[in-house]
N, C-alpha and C positions, 0 to 999 in steps of 0.2 A: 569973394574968395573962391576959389579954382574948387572945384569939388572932387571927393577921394576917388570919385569914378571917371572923371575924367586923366586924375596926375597916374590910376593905374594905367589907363588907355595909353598914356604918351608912353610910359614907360617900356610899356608892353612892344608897342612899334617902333621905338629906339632901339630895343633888345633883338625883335627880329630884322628889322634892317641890319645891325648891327653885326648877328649872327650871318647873316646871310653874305654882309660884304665881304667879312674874314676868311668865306668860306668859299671863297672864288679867287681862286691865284691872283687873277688880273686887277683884283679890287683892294687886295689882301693890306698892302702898306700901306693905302689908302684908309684905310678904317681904321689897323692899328694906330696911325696916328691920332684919330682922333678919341683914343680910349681915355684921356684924362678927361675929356671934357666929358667924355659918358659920365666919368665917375663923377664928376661935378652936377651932373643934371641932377644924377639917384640921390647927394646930399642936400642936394635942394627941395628935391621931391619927398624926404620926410623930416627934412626943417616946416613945410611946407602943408603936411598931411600929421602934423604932431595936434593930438587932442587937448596933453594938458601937460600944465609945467612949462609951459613952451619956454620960458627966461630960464628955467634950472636946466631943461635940454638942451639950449644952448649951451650953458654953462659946460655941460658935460662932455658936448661932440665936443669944443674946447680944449678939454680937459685929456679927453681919447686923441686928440691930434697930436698933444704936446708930447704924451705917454709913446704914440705909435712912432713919432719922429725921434725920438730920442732911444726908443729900442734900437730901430733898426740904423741909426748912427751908428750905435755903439758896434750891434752886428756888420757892417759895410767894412768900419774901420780898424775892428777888433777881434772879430770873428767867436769873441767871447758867447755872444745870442745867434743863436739858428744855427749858425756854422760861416764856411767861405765862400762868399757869396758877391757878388755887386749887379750893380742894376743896368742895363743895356738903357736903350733910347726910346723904347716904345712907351714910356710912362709919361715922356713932359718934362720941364723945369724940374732941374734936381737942384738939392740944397747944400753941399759938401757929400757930393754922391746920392743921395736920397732924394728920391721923386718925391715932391710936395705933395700929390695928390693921395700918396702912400698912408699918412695923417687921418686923410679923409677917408680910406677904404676902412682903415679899423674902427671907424667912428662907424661907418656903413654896417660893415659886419656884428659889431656887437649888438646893434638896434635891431636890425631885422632878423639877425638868431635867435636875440630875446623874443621878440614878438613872436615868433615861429613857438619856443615851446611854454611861453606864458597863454598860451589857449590852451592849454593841459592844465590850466590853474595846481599846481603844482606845489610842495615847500618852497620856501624861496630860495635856497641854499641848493634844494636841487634844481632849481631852473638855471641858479647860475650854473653848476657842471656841469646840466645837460647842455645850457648854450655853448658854454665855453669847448664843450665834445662836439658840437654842431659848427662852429669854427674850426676847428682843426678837420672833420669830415671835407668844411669847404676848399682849406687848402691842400689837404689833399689831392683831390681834383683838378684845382688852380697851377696846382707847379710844375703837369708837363704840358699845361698850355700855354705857362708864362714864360719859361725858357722858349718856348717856339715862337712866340711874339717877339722876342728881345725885351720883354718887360724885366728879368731877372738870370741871371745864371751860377749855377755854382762851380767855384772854382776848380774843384775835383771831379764834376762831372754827374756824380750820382747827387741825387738828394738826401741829404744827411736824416738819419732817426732823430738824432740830435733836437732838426728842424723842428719837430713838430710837436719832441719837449717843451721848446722853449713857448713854440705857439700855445701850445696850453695853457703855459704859464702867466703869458699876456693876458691871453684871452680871459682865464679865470680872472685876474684882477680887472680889468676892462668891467667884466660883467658884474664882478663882485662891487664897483662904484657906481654901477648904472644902477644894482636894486637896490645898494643905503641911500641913493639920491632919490628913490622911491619912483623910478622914472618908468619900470616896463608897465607894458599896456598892451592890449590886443590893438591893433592896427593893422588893416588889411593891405595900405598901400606897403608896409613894410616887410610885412609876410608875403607879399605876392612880387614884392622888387627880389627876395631872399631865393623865391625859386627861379625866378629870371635868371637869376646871375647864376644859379647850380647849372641849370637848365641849361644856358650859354655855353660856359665853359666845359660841360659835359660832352654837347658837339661838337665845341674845338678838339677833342682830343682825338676824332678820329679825322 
């Protein structure tokens, strides 16, 4: 089995090459394209670096796929969650407007937010808000790099407040079935994939 120091090391030089390609005009559509498959590595990489429960943690990224694709359906075609919104080409296979991998990033996001504030050993009700606040921080960040990607745009132009209501709202429940599944844990590959991705996407924006 791959050891947590090695899937950080890969992680780590996927994210800076990564970062790097984006960040070169000449390289730039080159790299976004290959942003699903990034995202595919990071869910393999803590399917991959899970200590324990591993059959119920699947059960859960599972669980967060069906939850995350079914939001943002509703949101694409209804505008009822996030606000008006749809998703450009940089994400991959979409599924009735919805990039597939989109499943996978909130499966991503709630694990390694968890991990990030379950080293605070914490009540457990407050690590879920503090994750599910530590989710909305990261899109924050995320959504004037993901409109420049073509990952996402919104119809109106501005990013709605709205949005980042409703991201709580996921987000809190997200978190709220990751800790009655009894799943968070300190994990470093997941805590250290959670600042990669801040860390990334913080450079894209200039």
């Amino acid at each position: 089995m791959i050891s947590e120091r090695w899937i950080r090391l890969i992680l780590l030089i996927l994210y800076i090459v990564g970062a790097v390609g984006m960040l070169m005009p000449s390289t730039r559509t080159w790299f976004v394209e290959l942003s699903a498959l990034n995202l595919a590595i990071s869910f393999l990489a803590l399917i991959a670096s899970r200590k324990t429960k591993a059959t119920t943690f699947f059960m859960f990224l599972t669980i967060a796929f069906v939850i995350g694709i079914t939001v943002e359906l509703i949101g694409v075609h209804t505008s009822y969650l996030f606000g008006s919104y749809y998703y450009g080409e940089g994400l991959g296979w979409k599924w009735y407007g919805v990039p597939l991998v989109i499943g996978l990033n909130w499966g991503i996001l709630t694990v390694t937010s968890s991990a990030v504030i379950h080293r605070l050993q914490l009540n457990k009700h407050v690590e879920v808000i503090l994750a599910s606040i530590l989710m909305v921080i990261f899109d924050y960040i995320l959504e004037p790099v993901a409109i420049k990607l073509d990952y996402w745009h919104w119809t109106e132009g501005e990013i709605p407040i709205y949005n980042f209501i409703c991201w709580l709202g996921v987000s809190y429940l997200l978190q709220l079935i990751y800790q009655r599944m009894r799943l968070a844990e300190a994990n470093k590959v997941a805590e250290s994939l959670f600042l990669m991705m801040f860390i990334f996407f913080t450079l894209l924006t200039f």
